[in-house]
MARTI-527776 format. One record per residue (C-alpha): z, y, x; residue number from 1; residue in one letter. Coordinates in Angstrom, 2 decimals, padded with zeros to 5 digits. Each point is the difference from the previous one (the first is absolute). Layout:
BEGIN
<rec Z="Z" Y="Y" X="X" nr="NUM" rest="a"/>
...
//
This chain:
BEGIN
<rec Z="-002.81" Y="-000.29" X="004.77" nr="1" rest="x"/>
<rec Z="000.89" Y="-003.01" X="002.18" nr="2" rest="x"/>
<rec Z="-001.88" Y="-000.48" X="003.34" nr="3" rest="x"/>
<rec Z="-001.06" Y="-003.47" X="-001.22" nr="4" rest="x"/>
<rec Z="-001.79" Y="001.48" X="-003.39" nr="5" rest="x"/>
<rec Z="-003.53" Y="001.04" X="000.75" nr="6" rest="x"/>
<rec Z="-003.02" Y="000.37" X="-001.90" nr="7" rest="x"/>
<rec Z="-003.13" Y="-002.48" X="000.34" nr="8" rest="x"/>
<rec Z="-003.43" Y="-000.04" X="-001.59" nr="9" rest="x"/>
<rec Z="-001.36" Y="-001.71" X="-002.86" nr="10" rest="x"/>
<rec Z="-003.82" Y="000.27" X="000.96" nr="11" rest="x"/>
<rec Z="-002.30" Y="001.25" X="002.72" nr="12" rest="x"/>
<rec Z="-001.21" Y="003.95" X="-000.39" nr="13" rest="x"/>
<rec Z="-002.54" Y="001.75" X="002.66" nr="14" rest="x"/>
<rec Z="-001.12" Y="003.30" X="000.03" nr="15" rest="x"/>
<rec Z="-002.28" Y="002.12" X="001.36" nr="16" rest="x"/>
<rec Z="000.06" Y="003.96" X="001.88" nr="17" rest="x"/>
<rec Z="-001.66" Y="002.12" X="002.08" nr="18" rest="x"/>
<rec Z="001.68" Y="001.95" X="002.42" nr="19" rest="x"/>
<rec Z="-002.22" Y="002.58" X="002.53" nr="20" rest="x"/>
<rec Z="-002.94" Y="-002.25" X="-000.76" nr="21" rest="x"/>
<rec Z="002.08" Y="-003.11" X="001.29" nr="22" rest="x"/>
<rec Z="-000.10" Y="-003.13" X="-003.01" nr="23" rest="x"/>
<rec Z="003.27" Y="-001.32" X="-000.45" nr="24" rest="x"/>
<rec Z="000.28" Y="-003.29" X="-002.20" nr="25" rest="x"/>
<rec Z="003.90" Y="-001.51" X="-000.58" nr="26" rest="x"/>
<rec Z="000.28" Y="-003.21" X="-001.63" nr="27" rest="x"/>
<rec Z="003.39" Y="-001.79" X="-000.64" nr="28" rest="x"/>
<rec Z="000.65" Y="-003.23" X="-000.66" nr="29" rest="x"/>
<rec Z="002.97" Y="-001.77" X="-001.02" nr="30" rest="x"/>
<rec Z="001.15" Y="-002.61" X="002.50" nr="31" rest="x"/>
<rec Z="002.95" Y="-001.96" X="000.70" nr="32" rest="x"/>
<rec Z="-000.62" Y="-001.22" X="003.73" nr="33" rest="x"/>
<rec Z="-001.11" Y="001.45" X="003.02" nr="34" rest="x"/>
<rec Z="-002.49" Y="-002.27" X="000.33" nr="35" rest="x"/>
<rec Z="-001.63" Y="001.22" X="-003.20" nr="36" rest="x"/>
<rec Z="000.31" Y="003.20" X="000.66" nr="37" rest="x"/>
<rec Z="-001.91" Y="-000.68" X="003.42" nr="38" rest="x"/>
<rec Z="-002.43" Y="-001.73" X="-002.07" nr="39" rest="x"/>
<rec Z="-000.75" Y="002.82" X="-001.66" nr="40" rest="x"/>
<rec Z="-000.51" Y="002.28" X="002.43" nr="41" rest="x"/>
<rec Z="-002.42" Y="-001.97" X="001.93" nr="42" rest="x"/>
<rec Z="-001.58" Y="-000.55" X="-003.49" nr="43" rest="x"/>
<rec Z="-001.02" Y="004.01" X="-000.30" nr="44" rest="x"/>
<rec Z="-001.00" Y="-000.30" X="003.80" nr="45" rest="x"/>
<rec Z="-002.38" Y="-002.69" X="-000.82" nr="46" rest="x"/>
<rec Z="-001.19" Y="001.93" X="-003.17" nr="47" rest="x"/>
<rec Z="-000.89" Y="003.27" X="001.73" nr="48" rest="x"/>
<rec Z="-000.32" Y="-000.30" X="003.55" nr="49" rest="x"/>
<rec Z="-002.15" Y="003.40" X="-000.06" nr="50" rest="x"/>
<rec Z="002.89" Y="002.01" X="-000.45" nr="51" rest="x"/>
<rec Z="001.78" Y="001.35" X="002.70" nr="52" rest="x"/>
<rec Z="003.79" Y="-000.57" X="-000.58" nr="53" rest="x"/>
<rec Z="001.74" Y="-002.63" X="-001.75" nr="54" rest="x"/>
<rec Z="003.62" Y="001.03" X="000.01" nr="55" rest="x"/>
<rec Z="002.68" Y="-001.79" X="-001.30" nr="56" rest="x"/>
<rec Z="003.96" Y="-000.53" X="-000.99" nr="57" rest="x"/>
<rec Z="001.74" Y="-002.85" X="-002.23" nr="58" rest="x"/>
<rec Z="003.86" Y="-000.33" X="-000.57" nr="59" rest="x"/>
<rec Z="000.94" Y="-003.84" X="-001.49" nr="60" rest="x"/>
<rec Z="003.21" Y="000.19" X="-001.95" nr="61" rest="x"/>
<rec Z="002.36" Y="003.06" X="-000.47" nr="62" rest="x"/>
<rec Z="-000.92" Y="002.52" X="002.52" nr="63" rest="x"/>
<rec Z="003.26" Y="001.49" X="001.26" nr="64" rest="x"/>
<rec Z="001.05" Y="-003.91" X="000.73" nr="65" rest="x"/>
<rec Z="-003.50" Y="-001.50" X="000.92" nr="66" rest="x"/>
<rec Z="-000.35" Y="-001.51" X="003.39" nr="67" rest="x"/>
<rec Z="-003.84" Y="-000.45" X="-001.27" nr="68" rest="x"/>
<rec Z="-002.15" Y="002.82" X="000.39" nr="69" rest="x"/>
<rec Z="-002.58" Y="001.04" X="002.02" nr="70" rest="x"/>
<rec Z="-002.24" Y="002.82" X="000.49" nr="71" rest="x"/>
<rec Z="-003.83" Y="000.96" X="001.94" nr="72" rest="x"/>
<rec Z="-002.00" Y="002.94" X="001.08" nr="73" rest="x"/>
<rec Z="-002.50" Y="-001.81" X="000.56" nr="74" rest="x"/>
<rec Z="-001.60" Y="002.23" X="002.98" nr="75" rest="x"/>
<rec Z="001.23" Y="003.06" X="-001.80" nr="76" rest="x"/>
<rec Z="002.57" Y="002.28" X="002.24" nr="77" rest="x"/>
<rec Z="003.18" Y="-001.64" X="000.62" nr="78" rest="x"/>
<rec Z="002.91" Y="000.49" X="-002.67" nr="79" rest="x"/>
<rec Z="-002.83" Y="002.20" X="-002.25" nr="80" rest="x"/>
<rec Z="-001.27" Y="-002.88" X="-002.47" nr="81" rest="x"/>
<rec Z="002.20" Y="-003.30" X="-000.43" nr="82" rest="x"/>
<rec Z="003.25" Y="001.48" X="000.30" nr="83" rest="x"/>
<rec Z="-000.14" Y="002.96" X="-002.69" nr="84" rest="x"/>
<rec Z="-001.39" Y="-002.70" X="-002.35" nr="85" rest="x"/>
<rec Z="003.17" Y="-001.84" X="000.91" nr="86" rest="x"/>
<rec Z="002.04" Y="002.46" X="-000.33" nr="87" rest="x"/>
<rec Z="-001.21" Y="000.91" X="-003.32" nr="88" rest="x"/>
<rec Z="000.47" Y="-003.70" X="-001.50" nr="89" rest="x"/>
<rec Z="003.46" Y="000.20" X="001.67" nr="90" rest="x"/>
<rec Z="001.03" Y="003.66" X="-001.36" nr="91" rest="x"/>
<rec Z="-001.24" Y="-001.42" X="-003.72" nr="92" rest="x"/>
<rec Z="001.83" Y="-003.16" X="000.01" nr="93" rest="x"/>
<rec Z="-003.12" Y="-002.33" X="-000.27" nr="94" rest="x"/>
<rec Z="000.14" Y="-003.14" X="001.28" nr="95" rest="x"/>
<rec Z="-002.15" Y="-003.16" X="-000.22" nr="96" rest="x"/>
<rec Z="-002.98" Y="001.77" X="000.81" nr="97" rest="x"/>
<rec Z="-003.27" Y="000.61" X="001.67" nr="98" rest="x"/>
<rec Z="-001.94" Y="003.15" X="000.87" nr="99" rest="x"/>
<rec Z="-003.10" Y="000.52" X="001.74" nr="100" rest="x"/>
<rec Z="-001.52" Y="003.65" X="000.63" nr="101" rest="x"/>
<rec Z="-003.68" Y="-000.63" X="001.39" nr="102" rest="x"/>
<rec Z="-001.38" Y="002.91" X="000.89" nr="103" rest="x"/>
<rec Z="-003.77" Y="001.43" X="000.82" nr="104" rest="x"/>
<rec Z="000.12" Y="002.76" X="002.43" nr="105" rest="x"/>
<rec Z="-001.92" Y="003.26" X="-002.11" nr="106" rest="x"/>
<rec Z="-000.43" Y="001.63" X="003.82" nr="107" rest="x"/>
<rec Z="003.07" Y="002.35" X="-000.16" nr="108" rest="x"/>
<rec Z="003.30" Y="-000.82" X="002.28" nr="109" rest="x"/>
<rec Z="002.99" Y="000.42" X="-002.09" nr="110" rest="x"/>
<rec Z="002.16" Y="000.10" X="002.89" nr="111" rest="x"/>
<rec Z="003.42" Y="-001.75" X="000.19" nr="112" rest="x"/>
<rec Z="001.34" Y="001.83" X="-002.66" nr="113" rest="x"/>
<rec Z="-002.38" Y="-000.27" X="-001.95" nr="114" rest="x"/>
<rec Z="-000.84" Y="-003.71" X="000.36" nr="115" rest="x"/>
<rec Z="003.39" Y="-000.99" X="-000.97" nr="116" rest="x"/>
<rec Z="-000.34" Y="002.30" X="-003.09" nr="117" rest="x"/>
<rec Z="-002.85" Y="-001.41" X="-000.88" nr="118" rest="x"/>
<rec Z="001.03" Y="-003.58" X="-000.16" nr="119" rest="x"/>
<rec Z="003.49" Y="000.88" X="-001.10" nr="120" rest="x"/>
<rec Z="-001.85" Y="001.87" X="-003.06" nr="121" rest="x"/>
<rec Z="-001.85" Y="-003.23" X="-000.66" nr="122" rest="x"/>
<rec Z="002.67" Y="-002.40" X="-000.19" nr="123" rest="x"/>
<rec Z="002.15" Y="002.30" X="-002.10" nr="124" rest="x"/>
<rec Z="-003.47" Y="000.46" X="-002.78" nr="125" rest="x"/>
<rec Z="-000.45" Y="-004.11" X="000.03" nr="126" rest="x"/>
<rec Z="003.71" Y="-000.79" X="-000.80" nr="127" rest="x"/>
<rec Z="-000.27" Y="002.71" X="-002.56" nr="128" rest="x"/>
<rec Z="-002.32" Y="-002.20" X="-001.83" nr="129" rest="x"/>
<rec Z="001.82" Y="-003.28" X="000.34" nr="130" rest="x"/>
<rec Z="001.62" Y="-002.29" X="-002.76" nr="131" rest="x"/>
<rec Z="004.02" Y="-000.11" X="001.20" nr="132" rest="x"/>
<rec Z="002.82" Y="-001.87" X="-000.56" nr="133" rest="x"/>
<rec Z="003.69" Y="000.50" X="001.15" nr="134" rest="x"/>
<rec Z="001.13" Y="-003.04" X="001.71" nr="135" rest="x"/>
<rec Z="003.74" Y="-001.00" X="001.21" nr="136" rest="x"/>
<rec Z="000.23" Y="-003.19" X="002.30" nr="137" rest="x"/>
<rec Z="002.24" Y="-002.72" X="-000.64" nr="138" rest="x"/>
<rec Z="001.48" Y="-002.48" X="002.35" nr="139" rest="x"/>
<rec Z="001.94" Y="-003.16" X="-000.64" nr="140" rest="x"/>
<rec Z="003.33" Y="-000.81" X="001.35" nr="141" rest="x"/>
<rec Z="001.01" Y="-003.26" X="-000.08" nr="142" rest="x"/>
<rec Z="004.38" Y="-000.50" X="000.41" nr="143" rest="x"/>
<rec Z="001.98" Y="-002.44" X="000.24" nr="144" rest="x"/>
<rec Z="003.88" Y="-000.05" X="-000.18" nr="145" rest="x"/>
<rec Z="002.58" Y="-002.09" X="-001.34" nr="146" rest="x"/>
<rec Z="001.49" Y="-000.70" X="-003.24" nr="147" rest="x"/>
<rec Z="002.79" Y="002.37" X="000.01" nr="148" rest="x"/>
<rec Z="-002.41" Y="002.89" X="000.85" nr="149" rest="x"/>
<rec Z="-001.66" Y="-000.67" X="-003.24" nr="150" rest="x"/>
<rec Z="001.76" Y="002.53" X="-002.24" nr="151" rest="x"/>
<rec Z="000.11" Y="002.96" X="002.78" nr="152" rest="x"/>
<rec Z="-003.73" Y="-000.55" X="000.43" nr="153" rest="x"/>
<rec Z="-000.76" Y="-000.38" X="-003.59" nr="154" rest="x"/>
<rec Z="002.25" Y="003.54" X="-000.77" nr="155" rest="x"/>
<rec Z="-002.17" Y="001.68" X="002.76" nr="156" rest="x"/>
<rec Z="-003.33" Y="-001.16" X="-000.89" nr="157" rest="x"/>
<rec Z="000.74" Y="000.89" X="-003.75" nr="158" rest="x"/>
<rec Z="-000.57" Y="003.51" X="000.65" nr="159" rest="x"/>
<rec Z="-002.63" Y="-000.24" X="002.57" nr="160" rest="x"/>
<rec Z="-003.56" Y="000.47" X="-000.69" nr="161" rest="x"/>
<rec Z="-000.98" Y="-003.55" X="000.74" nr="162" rest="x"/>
<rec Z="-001.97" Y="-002.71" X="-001.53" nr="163" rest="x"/>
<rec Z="001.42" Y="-003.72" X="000.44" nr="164" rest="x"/>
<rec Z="-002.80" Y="-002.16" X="001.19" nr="165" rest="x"/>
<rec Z="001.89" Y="-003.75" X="-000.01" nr="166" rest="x"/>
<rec Z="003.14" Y="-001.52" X="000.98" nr="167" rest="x"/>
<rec Z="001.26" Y="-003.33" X="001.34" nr="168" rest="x"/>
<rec Z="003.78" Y="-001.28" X="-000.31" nr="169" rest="x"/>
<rec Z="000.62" Y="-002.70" X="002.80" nr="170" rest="x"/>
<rec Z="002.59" Y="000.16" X="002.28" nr="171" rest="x"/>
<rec Z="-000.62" Y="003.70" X="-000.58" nr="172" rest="x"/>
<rec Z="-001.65" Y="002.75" X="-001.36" nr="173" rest="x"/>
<rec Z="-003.50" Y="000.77" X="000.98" nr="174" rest="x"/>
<rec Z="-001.19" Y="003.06" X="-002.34" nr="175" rest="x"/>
<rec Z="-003.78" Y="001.63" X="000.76" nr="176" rest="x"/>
<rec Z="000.00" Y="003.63" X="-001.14" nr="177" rest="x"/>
<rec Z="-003.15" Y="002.74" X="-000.10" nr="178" rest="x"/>
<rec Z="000.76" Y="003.71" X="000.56" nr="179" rest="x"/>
<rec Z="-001.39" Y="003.01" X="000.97" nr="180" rest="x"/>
<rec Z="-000.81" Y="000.45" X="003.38" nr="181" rest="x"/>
<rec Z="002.11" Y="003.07" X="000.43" nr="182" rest="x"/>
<rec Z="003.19" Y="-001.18" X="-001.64" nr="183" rest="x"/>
<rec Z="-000.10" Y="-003.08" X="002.33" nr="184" rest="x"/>
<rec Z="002.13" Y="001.17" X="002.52" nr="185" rest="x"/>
<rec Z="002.49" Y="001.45" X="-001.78" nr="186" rest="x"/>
<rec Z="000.45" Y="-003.20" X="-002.02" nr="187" rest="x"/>
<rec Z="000.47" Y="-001.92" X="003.06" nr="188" rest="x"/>
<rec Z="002.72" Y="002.26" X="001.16" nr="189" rest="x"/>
<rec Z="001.81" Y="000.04" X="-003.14" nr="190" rest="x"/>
<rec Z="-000.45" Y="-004.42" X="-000.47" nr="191" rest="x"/>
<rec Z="001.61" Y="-000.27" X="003.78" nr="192" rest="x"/>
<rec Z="003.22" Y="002.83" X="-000.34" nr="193" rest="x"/>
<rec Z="000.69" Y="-001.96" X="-003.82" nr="194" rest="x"/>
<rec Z="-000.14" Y="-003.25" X="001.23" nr="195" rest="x"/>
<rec Z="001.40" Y="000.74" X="003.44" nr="196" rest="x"/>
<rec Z="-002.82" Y="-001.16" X="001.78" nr="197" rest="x"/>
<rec Z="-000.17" Y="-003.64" X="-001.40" nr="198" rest="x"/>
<rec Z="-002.89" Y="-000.06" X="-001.62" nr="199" rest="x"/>
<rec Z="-003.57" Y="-000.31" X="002.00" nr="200" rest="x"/>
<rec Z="-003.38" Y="001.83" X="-000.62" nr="201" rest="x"/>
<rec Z="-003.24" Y="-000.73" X="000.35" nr="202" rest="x"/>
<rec Z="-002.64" Y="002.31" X="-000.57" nr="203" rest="x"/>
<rec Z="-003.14" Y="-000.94" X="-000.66" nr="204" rest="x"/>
<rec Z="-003.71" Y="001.70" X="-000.98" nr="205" rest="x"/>
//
């Protein structure tokens, strides 16, 4: 599987454990900016500001390429709450997503270890009840070459696993394709060494 295909969710799940007398709640909640997902963490703050620990982690877009992500302990030990939570989102490919662990302290100390278990173990039984769906991001070059590139361009693109967007025949060609993120690079490479470099790229969102 490519880098760029993750898996995102359809709906919102929580659910509920109890773990050496500790309560541990996970919700997750689709979301598709950081700004939601902050939103929704503040939400569950704001909701049940008697518990003790509302930890937290949220990846926007495909994980393994996401500059977007973020994740809280939220007074927990350092590197025992948000990050396994990350790291479980990350190691299951979900992106465009939200999870919150709140937590009521049963009177036990887990430890370290066991913290990170704990919250690791919770993230990994909410995602288990999520709605998914396999997504591969696109992006949209837009080239534009001359005339007499026309039929080396049109030869390479044939095969390619493209989808033509529109085109505009002035003084040259301008042609707006829509690929897979992961095959974008490789296209580029191949448009440049056919055409000897005369051609230009622009790649946009």
């Amino acid at each position: 599987m490519s880098d760029a295909v993750y898996f995102q969710p359809l709906a919102a799940a929580e659910i509920s454990l109890e773990i050496k007398k500790s309560r541990f709640i996970a919700s997750a909640l689709p979301v598709s900016t950081e700004l939601a997902a902050r939103q929704f963490i503040q939400q569950h703050k704001i909701l049940t500001p008697s518990a003790h620990h509302h930890c937290s982690a949220y990846i926007i877009g495909a994980p393994a390429l996401s500059q977007q992500f973020g994740y809280n302990d939220d007074g927990e030990p350092a590197g025992t709450a948000g990050k396994p939570m990350y790291q479980v989102l990350h190691g299951q490919k979900i992106g465009d997503i939200c999870v919150v662990v709140t937590r009521f302290f049963g009177g036990v100390k887990l430890g370290t270890g066991g913290l990170a278990r704990a919250y690791a173990d919770s993230t990994k039984q909410v995602i288990s009840q999520l709605a998914l769906q396999q997504v591969s991001p696109t992006c949209t070059l837009k080239l534009h070459y001359a005339y007499s590139q026309s039929a080396t361009i049109d030869a390479l693109l044939h095969n390619a696993n493209i989808s033509r967007l529109d085109s505009d025949y002035t003084e040259s060609v301008t042609l707006s394709i829509r690929l897979p993120v992961g095959d974008v690079d490789a296209l580029i490479v191949d448009l440049k060494q056919r055409t000897s470099g005369d051609i230009k790229i622009e790649k946009l969102p």
